[in-house]
C-alpha positions in Angstrom: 0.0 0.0 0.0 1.2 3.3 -0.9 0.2 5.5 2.2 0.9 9.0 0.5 -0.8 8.5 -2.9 -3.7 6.1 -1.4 -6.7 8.1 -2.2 -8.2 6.2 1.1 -5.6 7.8 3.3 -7.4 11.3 2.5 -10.6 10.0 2.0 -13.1 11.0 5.0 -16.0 8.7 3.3 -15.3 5.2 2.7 -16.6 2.4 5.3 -15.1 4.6 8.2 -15.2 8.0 7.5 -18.3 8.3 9.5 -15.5 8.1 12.6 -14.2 11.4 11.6 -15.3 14.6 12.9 -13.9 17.4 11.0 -16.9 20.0 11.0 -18.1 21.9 14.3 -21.4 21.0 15.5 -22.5 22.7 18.7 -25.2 20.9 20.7 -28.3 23.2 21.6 -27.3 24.8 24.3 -23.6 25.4 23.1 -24.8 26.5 19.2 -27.4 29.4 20.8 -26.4 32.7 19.2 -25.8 34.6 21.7 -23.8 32.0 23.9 -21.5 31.6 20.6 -20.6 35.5 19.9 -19.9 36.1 24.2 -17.6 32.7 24.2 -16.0 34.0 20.5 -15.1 37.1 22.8 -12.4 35.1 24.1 -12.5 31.8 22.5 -12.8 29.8 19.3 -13.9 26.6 19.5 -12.4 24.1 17.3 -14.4 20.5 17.3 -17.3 19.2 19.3 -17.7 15.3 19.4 -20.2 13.5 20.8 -22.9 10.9 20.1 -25.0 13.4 18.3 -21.8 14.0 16.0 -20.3 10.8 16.0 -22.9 7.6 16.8 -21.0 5.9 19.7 -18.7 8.7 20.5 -18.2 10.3 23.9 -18.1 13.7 24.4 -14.8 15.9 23.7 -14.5 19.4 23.1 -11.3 21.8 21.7 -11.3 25.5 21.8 -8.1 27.8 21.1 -8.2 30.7 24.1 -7.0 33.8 23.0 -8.1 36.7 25.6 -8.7 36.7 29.3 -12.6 36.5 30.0 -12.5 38.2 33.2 -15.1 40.9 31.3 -17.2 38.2 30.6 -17.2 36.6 34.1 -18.0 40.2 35.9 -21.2 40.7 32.8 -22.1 36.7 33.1 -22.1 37.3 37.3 -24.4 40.4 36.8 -26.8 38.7 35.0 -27.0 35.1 37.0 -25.8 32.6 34.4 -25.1 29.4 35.5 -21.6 28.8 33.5 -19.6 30.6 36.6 -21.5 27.9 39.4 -19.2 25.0 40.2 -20.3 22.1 38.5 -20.1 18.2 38.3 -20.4 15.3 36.6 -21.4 11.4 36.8 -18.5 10.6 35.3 -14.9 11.1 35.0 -13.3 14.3 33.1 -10.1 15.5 31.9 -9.9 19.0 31.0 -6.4 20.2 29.3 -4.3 23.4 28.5 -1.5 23.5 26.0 0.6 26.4 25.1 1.2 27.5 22.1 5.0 27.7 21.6 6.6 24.8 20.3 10.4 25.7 21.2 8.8 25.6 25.4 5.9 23.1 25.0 5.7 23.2 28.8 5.4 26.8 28.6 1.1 27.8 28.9 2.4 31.4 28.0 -0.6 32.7 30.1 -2.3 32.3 33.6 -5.3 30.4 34.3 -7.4 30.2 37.5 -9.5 26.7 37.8 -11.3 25.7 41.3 -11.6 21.7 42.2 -12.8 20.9 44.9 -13.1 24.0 46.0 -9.8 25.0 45.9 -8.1 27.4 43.8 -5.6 26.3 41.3 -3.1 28.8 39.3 -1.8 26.9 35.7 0.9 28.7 34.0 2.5 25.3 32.8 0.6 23.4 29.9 -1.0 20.5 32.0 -4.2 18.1 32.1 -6.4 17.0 34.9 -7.8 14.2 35.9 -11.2 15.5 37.8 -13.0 12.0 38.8 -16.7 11.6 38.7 -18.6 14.1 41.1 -15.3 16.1 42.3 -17.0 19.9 41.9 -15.0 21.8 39.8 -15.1 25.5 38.5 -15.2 28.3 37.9 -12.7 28.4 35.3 -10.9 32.0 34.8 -8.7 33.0 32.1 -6.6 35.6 34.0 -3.8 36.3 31.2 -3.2 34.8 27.8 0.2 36.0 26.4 0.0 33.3 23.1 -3.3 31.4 22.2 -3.9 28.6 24.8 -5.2 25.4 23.3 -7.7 23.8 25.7 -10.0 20.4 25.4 -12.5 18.7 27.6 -13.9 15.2 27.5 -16.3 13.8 29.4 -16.6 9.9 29.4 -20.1 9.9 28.5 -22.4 10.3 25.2 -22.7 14.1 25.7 -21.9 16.9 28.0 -24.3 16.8 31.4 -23.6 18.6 34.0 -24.8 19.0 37.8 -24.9 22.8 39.3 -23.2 22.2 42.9 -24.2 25.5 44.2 
């Protein structure tokens, strides 16, 4: 088999191209106007998988953070959305940040402020975490963003549920 000429290799059809997710499709909640341009204000989100996408899939998200969204936080807190309120979930998580400079991959080349458990947690290294199922997590702030941060959540089940904690 020739890999680089094999029309299959870049073929997204065939027998399992209905594996591949290369087009963003929000759920419902995630895809409502409004919730799109305020998250675009600091944000671009990449891919969403799930079973909706992807029959048998679990849920994974990627976004590329480019601003801090303290502005957001202070309008979202004014107005009483639920996005700020810790959270949790019946099921294990990892949520990730990478930096953006390949010469310091260990580099995050910003600051950002994520609660577990309650506690208050400062990244400025590129790290994941491994938040188990129903460990309360958030609010997640993105206090400084000196290059674009690339971040991704999955949550092991068919799509994204969450639990309010407070």
């Amino acid at each position: 088999m020739d890999v680089i000429n094999d029309k299959t290799f870049y073929d997204s059809e065939g027998e399992y191209g209905k594996y591949v997710c290369n087009t963003l499709q929000l759920p419902p909640a995630q895809a409502d106007p409004k919730a799109v341009a305020s998250y675009e204000r600091y944000a671009k989100r990449i891919l969403w998988i799930d079973d909706n996408v992807v029959q048998g899939s679990f849920q994974l998200n990627a976004s590329w953070y480019f601003r801090p969204n303290m502005y957001i936080i202070s309008e979202a807190a004014d107005s009483g959305a639920k996005f700020l309120e810790p959270h949790k979930h019946d099921v294990d998580e990892i949520v990730a940040f990478y930096g953006s400079d390949p010469g310091h991959p260990e580099a995050l080349n910003g600051e950002i402020i994520f609660y577990i458990g309650g506690e208050k947690h400062v990244f400025t290294k590129s790290c994941m975490i491994f938040l188990p199922a129903g460990l309360e997590h958030g609010p997640l702030v993105i206090q400084k963003i000196d290059r674009p941060v690339f971040h991704f959540s999955c949550v092991m089940q068919s799509s994204y549920e969450a639990e309010v904690t407070k």
